[in-house]
N, CA, C and O of each residue as an XYZ file, in Angstrom:
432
protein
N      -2.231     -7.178    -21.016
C      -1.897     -6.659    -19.706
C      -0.719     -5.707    -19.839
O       0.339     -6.201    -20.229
N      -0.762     -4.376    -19.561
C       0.268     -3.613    -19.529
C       1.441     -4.500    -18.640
O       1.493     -5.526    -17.962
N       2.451     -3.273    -19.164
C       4.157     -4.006    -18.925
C       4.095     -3.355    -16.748
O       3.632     -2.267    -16.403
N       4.600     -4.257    -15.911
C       4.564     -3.880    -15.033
C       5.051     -2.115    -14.614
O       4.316     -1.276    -14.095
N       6.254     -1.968    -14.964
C       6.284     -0.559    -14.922
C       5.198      0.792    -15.217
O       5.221      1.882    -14.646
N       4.150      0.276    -16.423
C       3.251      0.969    -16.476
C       2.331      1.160    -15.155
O       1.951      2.227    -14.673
N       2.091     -0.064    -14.729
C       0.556      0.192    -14.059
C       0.614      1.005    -12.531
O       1.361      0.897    -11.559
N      -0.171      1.579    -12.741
C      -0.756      2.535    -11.055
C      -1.109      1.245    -10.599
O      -1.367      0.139    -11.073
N      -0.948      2.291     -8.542
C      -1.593      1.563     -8.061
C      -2.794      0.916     -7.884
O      -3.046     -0.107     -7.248
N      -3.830      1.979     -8.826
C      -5.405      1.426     -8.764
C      -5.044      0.680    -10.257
O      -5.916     -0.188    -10.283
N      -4.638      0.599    -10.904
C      -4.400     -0.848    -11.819
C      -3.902     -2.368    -11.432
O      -4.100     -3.466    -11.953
N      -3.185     -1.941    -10.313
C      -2.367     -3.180     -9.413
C      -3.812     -3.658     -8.396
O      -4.029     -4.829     -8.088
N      -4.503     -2.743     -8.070
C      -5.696     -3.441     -7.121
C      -6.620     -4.311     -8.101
O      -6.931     -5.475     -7.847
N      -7.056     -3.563     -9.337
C      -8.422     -4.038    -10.311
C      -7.366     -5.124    -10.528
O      -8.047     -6.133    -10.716
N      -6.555     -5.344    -10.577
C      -5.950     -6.437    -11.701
C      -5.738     -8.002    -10.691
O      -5.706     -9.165    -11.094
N      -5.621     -7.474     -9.317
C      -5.979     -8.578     -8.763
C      -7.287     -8.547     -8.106
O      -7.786     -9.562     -7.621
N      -7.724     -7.657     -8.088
C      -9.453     -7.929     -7.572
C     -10.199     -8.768     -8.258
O     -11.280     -9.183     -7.841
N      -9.614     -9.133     -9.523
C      -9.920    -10.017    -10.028
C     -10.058    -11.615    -10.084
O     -10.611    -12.380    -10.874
N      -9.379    -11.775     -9.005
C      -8.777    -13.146     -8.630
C     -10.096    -13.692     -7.658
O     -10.437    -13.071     -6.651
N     -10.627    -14.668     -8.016
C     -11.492    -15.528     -7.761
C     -11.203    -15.008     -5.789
O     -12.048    -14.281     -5.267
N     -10.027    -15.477     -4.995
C      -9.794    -15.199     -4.032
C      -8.615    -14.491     -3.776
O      -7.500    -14.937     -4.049
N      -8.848    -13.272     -3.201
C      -7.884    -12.161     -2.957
C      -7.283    -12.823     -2.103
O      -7.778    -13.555     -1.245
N      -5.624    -12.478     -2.405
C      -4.621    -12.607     -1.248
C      -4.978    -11.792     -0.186
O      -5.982    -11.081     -0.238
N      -4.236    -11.835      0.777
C      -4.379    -11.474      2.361
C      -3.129    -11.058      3.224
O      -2.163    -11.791      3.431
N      -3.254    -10.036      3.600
C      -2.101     -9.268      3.883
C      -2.212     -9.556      5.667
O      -3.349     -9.637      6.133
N      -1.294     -9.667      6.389
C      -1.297     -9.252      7.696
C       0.120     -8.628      8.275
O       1.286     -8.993      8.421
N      -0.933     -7.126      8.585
C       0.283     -6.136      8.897
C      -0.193     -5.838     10.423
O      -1.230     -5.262     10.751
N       1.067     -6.500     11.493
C       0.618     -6.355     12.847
C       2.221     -5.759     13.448
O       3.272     -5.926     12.829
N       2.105     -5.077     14.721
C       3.058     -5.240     15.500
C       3.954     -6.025     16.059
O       3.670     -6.044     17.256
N       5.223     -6.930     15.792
C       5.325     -8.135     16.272
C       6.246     -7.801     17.529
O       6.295     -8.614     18.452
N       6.968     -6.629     17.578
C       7.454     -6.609     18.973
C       7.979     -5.184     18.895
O       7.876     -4.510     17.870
N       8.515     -4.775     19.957
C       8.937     -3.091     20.393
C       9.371     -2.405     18.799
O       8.812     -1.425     18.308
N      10.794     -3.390     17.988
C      11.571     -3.285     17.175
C      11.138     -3.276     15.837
O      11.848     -2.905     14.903
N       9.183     -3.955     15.659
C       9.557     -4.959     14.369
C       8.229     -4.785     13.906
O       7.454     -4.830     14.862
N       7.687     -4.616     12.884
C       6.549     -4.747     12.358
C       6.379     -6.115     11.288
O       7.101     -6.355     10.320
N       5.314     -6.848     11.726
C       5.145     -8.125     10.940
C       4.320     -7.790      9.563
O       3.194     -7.296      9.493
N       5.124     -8.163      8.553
C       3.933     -8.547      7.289
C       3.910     -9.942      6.591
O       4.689    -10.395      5.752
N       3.038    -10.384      7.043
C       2.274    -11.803      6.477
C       2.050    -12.397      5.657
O       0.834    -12.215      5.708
N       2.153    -12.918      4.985
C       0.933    -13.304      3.445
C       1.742    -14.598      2.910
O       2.828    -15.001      3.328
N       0.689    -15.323      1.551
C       1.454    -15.965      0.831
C       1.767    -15.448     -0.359
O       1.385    -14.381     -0.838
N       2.665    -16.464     -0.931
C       3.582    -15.564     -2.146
C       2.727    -14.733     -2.616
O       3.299    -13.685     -2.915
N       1.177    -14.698     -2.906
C       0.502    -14.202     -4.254
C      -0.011    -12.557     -3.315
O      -0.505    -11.591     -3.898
N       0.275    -12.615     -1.778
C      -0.403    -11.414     -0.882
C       0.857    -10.578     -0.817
O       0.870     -9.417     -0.409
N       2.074    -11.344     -1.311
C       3.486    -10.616     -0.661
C       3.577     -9.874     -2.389
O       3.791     -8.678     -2.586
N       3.342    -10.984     -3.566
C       3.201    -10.155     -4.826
C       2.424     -8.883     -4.892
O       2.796     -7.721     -5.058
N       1.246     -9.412     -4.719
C      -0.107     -8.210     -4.601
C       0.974     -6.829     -4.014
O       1.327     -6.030     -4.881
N       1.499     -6.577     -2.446
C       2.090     -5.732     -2.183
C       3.550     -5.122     -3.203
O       3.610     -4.068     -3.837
N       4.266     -5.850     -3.112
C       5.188     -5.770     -4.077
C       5.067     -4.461     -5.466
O       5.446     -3.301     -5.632
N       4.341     -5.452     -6.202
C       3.512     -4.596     -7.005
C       2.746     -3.461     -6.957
O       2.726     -2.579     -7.816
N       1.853     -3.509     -5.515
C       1.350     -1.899     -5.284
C       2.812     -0.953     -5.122
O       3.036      0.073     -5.765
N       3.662     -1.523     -4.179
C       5.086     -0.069     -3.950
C       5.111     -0.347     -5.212
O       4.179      0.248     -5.753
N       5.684     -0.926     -5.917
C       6.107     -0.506     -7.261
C       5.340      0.447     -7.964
O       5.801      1.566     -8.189
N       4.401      0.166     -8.270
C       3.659      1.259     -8.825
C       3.642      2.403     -8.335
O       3.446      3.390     -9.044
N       3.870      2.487     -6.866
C       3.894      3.749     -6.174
C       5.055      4.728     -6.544
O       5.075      5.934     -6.792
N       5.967      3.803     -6.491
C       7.322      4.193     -6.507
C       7.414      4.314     -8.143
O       8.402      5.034     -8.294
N       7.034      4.072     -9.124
C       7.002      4.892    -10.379
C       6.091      5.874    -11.013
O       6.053      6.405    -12.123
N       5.416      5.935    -10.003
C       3.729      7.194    -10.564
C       4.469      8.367    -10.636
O       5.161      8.985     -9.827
N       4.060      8.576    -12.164
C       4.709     10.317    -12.730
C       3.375     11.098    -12.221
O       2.960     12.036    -12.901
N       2.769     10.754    -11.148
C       1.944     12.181    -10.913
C       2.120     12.713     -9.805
O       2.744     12.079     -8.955
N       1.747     13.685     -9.587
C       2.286     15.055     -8.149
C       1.525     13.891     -6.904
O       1.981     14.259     -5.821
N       0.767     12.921     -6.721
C       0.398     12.599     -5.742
C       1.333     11.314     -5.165
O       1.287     10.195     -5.676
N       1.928     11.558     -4.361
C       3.168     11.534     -3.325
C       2.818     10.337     -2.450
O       3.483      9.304     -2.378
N       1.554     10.638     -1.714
C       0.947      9.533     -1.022
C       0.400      8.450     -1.576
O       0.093      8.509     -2.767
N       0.164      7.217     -0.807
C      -0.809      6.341     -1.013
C      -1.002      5.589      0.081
O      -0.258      5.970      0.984
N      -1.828      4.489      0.455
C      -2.120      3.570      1.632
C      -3.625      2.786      1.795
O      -4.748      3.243      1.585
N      -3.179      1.313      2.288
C      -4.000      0.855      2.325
C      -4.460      0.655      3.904
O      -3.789      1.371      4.647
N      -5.132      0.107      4.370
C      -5.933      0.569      5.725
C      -6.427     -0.998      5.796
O      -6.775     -1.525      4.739
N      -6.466     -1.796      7.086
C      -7.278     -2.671      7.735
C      -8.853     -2.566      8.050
O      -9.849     -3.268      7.870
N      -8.547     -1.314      8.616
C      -9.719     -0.701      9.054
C     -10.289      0.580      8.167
O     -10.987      1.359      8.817
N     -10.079      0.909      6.731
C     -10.631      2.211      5.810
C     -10.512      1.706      4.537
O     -10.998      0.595      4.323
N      -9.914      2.352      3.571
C      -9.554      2.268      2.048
C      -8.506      0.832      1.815
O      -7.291      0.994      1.936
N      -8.958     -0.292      1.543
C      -8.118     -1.016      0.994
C      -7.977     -2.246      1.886
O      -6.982     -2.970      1.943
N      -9.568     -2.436      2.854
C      -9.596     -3.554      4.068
C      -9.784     -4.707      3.137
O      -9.220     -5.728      3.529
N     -10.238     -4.781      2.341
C     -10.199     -6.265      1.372
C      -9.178     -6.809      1.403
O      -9.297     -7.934      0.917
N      -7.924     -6.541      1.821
C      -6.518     -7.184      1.461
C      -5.901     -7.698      2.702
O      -4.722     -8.052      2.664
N      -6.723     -7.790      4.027
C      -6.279     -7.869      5.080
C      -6.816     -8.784      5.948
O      -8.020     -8.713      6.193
N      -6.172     -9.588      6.430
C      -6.729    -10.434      7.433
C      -7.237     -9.302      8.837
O      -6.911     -8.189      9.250
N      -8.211    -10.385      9.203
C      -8.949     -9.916     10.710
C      -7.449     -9.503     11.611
O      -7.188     -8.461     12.211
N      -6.575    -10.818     11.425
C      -5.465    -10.132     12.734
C      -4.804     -9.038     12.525
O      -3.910     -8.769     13.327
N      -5.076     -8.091     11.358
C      -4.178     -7.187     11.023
C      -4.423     -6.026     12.262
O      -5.481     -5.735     12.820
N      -3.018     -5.461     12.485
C      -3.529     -4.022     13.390
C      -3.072     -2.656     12.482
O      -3.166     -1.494     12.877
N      -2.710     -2.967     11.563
C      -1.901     -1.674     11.274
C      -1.951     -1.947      9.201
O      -1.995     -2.947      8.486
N      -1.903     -0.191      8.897
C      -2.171     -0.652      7.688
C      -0.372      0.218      7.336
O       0.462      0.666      8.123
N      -0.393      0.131      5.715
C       0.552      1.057      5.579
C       0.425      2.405      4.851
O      -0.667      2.652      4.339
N       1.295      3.192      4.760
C       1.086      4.484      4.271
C       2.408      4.696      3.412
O       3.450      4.869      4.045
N       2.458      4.696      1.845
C       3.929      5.191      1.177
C       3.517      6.371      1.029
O       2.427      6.876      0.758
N       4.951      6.902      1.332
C       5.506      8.464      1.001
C       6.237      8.776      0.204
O       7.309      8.823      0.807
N       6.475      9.137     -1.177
C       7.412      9.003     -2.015
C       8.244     10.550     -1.949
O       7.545     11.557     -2.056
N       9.439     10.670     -1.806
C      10.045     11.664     -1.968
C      11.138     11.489     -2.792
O      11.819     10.483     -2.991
N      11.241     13.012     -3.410
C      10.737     14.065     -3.031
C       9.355     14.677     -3.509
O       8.819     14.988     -4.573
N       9.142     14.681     -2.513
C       7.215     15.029     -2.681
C       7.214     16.692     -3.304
O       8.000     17.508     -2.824
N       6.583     16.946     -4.029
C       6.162     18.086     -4.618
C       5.802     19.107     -3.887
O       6.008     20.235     -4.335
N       5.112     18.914     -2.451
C       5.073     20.333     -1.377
C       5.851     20.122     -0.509
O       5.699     20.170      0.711
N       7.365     19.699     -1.568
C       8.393     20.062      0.049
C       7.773     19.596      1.200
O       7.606     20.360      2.150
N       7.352     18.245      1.242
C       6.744     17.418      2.493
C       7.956     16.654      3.225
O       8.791     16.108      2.504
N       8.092     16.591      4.601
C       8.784     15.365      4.998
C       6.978     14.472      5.431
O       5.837     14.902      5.262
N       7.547     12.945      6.099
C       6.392     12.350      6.451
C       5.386     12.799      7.541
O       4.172     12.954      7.674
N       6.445     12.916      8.196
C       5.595     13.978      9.500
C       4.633     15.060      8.911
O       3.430     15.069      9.168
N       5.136     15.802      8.251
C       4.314     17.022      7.759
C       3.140     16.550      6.881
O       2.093     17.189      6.783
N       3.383     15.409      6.261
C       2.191     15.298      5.008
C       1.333     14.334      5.480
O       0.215     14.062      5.041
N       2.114     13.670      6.705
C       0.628     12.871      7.566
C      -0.665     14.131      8.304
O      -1.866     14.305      8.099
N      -0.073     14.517      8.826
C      -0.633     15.627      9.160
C      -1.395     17.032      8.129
O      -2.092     18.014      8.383
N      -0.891     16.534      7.116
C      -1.701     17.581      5.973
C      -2.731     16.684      5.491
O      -3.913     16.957      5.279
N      -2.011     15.355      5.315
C      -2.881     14.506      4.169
C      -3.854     13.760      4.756
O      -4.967     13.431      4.348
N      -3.307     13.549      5.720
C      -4.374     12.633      6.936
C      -3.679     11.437      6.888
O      -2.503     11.272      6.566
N      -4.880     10.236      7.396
C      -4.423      9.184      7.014
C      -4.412      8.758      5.545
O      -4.653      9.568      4.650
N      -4.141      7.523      5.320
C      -3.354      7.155      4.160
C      -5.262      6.654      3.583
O      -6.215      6.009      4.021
N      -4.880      7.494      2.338
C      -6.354      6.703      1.519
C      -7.221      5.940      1.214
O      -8.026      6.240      0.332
């Protein structure tokens, strides 16, 4: 198994997709102030590990995100409302978030 610092985020997904039963993420609104994220230790690892990887990828792609409802619903409970989207800066087209949601779309 590569050293954690190595692995991408699509190495951090295969590597637990592997797991007999995938952890379970729940990313909801919990009030005006606060966004809830859910899970047990092994759903809060699973995440953990995806930013990380995000947050060390030597390649020009800036974005990433997983979705309830698109790319990456396996990881999510039914109550989820909301997925997330990392932005790593400094992004390579001189992006703030605003601008590269809107270029990039939603999150992958």
């Amino acid at each position: 198994m590569p050293k954690a610092k190595e692995l991408t985020t699509n190495d951090v997904v295969k590597l637990w997709s592997k797991r007999t039963k995938r952890p379970k993420l729940t990313i909801a609104k919990l009030d005006r102030d606060t966004v809830l994220i859910e899970g047990s230790a092994d759903a809060l690892e699973f995440l953990g590990q995806f930013v990380l990887a995000h947050s060390r990828a030597d390649s020009d792609d800036c974005h990433n995100g997983l979705s309830p409802k698109g790319a990456g619903n396996a990881w999510f409970t039914k109550e989820s409302t909301l997925g997330l989207y990392l932005h790593r800066l400094p992004c390579p087209e001189h992006k703030v978030l605003r601008d590269s949601v809107e270029k990039h779309g939603k999150a992958k």
